[in-house]
N, C-alpha and C positions, 0 to 999 in steps of 0.2 A: 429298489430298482426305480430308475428313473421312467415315467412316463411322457409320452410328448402329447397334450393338450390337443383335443375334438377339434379339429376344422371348426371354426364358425363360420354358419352360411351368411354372408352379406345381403344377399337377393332377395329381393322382395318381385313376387308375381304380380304382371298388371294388366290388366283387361283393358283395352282399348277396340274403340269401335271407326273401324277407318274403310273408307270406300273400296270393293275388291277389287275393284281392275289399278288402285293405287300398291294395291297391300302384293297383287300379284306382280308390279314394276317393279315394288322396292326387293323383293325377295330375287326377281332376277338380276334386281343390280347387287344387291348382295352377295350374292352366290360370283358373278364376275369380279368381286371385289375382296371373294375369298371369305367372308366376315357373315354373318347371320343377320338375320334382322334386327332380332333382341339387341346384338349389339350397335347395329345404326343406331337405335332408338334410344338406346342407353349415349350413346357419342354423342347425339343431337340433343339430348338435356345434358348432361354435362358442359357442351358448349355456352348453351341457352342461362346455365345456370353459376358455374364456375366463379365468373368474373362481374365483382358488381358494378355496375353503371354501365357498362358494355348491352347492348341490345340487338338483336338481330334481327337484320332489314326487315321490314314485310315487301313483297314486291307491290308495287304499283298497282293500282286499278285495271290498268292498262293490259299490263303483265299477265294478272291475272285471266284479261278479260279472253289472252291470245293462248294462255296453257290449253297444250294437246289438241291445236290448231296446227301442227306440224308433225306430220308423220314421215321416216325418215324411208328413202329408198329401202328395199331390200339390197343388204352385204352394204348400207353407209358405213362409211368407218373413217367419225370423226375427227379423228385426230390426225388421220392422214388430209382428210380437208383442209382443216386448220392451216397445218404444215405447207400445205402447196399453194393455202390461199396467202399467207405469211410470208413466203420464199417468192412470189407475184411479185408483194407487195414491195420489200424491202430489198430481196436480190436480183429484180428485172426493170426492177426501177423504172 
């Protein structure tokens, strides 16, 4: 009788140490994004790593200096921003 061969588990567990009010962002953008954290973090080394010679930006000094220097209205909802700041620009000419 034919058997079908044990799943191998691919995954390896990894302990990382990341600031909570980041680890509690990523988890809610995860969750709106459908997808768990594990997995961002596994997507974001795969990026990081996949492609050799390829590098991924670091932001500016600058960048860094203004992160979470902006806090958004309560009910923002950027992409309708975006959208109307776009529709301004390009169809009010």
């Amino acid at each position: 009788m034919f058997q079908m061969p044990h799943k191998i588990d691919m995954n390896k567990k990894l302990t990382l140490t990341v600031d909570k009010d980041v680890v509690a962002r990523a988890k809610r953008y995860a969750e709106k994004e459908g997808t768990s954290l594990s997995k961002l973090v596994e997507n974001y080394l795969k990026a990081a790593t996949e492609k050799e010679g390829v590098k991924i930006r670091r932001p500016a000094s600058i960048t860094k200096s203004l992160r979470g220097s902006f806090n958004e209205p309560e009910g923002f909802d950027e992409k309708r921003a975006l959208s109307e700041a776009l529709g301004k620009k390009y169809l009010n000419g």
